[in-house]
N, C-alpha and C positions, 0 to 999 in steps of 0.2 A: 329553719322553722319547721317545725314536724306538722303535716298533714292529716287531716282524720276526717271521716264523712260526719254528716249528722247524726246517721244511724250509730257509729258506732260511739260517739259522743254520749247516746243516750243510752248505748249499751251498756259502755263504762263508765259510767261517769265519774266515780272514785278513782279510777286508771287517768281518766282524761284532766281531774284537777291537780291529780298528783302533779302530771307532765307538765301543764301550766305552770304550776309553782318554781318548775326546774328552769321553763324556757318557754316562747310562745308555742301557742298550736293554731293553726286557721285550721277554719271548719268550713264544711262543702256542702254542700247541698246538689245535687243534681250538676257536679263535676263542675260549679260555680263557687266563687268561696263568699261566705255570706258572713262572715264573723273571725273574731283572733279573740283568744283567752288568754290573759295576760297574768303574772303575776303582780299581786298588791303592790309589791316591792317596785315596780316600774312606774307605778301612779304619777309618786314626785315625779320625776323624768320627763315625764309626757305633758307633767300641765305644765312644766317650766320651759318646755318647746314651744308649748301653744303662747306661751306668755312674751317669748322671744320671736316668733313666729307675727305675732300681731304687732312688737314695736317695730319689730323691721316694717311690715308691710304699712304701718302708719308715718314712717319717715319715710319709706319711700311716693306714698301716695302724697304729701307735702312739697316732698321736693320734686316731683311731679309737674303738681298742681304749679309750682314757685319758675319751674322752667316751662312752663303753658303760658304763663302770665307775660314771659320778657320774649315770646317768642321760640325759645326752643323746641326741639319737638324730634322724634325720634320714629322711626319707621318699625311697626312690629313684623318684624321676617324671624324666619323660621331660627336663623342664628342668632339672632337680640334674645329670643325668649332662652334657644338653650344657654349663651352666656349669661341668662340672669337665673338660670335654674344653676350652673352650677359656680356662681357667684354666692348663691345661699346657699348650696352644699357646703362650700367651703367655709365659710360664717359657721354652720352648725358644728360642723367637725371642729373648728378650732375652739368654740366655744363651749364643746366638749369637754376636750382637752384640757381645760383650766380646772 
């Protein structure tokens, strides 16, 4: 992903949408990144993660909720979270893939 300040954002800014349209760009503000300029073309993409992003998290919070009820119950350590972060890594990627 190509880097560019604000300032030079507003200097080019025909330069900087080009570059969007090829690939993203974050943008900085004060060596912070405050923004990413996407191409339209990525739209679909992103709202169909969001959209897959909220069934997972609504069947998770269910069966959650369903193992609360009969007494199960699970310890959040520092390892449960990373294997449920890249338990959905892998979900996205393969569902990618399709």
């Amino acid at each position: 992903m190509k880097t560019i300040t604000s300032k030079e954002a507003q200097n080019s800014f025909g330069a900087f949408l080009d570059t969007a349209q090829r690939k993203p760009v974050m943008v900085t503000r004060r060596n912070h990144p405050v923004g990413v300029m996407l191409s339209m073309e990525n739209l679909p993409a992103i709202f169909e993660l969001a959209d897959s992003m909220r069934e997972t998290i609504k069947t998770g919070v269910k069966a959650g909720l369903a193992d609360a009820k009969v007494g199960k119950t699970y310890e959040l350590t520092d390892e449960f979270i990373e294997d449920l972060k890249n338990e959905a890594e892998q979900r996205i990627l393969a569902k990618n893939k399709k």
